[in-house]
matplotlib code that plots the C-alpha trace (Angstrom):
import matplotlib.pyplot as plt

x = [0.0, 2.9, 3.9, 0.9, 0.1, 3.6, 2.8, -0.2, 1.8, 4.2, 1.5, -0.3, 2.6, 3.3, -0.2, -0.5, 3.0, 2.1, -1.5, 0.8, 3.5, 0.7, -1.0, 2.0, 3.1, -0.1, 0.8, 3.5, 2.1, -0.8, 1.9, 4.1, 1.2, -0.5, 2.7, 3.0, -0.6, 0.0, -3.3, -3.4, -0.8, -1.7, -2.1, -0.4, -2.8, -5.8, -3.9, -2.6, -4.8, -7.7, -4.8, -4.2, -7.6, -8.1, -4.8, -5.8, -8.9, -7.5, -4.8, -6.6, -8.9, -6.3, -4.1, -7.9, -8.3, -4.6, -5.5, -8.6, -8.2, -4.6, -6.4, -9.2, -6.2, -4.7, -8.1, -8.2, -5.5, -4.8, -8.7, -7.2, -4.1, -5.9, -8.5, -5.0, -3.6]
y = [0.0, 2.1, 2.5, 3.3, 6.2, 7.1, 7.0, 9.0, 12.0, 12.0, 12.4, 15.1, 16.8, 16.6, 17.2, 20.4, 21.5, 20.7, 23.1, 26.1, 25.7, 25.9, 28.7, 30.5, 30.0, 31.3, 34.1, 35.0, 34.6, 37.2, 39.6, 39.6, 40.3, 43.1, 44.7, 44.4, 45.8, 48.6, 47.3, 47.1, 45.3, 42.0, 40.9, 37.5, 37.1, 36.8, 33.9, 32.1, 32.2, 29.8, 28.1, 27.0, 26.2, 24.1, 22.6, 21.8, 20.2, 18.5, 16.7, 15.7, 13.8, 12.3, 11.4, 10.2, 7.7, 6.2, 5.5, 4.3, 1.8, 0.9, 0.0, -2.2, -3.9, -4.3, -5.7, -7.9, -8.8, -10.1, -11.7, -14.0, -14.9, -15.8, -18.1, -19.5, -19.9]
z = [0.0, 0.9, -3.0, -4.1, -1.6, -3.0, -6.0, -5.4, -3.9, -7.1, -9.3, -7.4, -7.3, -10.8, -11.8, -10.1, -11.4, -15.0, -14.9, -12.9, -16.0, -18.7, -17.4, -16.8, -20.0, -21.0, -18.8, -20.5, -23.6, -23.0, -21.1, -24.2, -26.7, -24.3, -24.5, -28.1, -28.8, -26.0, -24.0, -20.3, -18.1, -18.3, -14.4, -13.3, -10.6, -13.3, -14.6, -11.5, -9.1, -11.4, -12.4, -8.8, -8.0, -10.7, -10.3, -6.9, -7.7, -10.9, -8.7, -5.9, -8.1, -10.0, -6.3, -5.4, -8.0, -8.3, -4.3, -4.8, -7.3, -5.4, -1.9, -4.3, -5.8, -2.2, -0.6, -4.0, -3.3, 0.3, -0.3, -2.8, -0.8, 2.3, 0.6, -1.0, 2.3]

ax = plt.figure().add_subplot(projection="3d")
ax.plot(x, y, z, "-o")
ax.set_aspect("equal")
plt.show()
């Protein structure tokens, strides 16, 4: 169980990472072409703050499921093995 709860942590981690690099490369993106077009200051708080939320959500879900389906595999698991027994 250990390994998957780490691998649960790994990919929330990476998860969340990823959707804060694309919307700050989105970000950046809309900075550089406001600043082209002479518009208003593009605000990094519009961009990250979403970003975070959804990331949040977004990872927890996807930490949520590796977990669940590792502790059915577990119970599965150790079921089997002690009818085997």
């Amino acid at each position: 169980m250990g390994l998957w709860i780490g691998w649960a942590v790994v990919v929330w981690n990476v998860v969340f990472d990823h959707t804060l690099e694309i919307a700050g490369r989105a970000y950046l993106h809309a900075a550089a072409m406001a600043a082209r077009a002479g518009g208003p200051y593009a605000r990094i708080d519009d961009w990250m703050r979403p970003a975070a939320a959804s990331g949040l959500w977004i990872a927890t879900a996807s930490a949520a499921g590796i977990l669940a389906v590792g502790l059915v595999g577990v119970r599965v698991a150790s079921a089997g093995s002690r009818r085997n027994g």
